[in-house]
N, C-alpha and C positions, 0 to 999 in steps of 0.2 A: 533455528527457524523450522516453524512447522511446513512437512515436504507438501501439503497444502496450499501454500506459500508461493507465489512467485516473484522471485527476483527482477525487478525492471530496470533495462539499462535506456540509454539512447537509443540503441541499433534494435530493441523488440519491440518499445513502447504502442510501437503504434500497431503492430500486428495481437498484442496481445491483452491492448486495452480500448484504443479506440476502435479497432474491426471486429472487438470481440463480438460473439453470440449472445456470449451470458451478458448476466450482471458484474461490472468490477465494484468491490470494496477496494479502494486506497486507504493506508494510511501511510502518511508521512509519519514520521516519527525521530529522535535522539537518545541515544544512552542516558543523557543527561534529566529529560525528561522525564519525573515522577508520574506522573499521568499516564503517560506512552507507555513506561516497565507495567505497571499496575493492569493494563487493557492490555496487553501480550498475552496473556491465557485466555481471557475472555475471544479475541481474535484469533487466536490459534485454533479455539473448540468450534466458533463459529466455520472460520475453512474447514475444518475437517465435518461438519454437521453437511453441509450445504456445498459440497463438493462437486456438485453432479450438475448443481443449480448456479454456482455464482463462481467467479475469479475472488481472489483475493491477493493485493499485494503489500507490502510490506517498503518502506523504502528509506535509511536514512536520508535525513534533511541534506546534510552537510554535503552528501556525497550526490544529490541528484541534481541533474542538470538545470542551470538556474533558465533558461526559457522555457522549461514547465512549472517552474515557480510563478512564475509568470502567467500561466495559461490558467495556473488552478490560484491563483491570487492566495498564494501561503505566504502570509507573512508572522506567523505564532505558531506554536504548536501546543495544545495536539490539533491536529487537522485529520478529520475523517470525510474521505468524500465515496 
């Protein structure tokens, strides 16, 4: 993952997405997922273009907490918010 990129767990989410300044890009995303491998560079150049300007984070599905699956009504992927 691009250093770009932030990791969001439970215990930062909310300091580093919803108090953000900037703009956050989310994606959800899965290994499994053709779509999500394929937009992995395109996401990655974008964080690094727009660094100064927006958040950008990255999250598998599997592993993120299902009461923000809930918040962001993920039910498919890809999911870009």
């Amino acid at each position: 993952m691009s250093q770009n990129i932030i990791d969001i767990t439970d215990d930062n989410f909310n300091q580093e997405v919803l108090q953000s300044e900037k703009l956050v890009l989310a994606d959800f995303w899965a290994p499994w997922c053709g779509p999500c491998r394929q937009l992995t560079p395109i996401i990655e150049e974008f964080a690094s273009e727009y660094q100064n300007k927006i958040k950008v984070f990255k999250k598998y599905i599997k592993l993120f907490f299902k009461h923000l699956l809930l918040i962001f009504s993920i039910k498919a992927l890809l999911k870009i918010l």
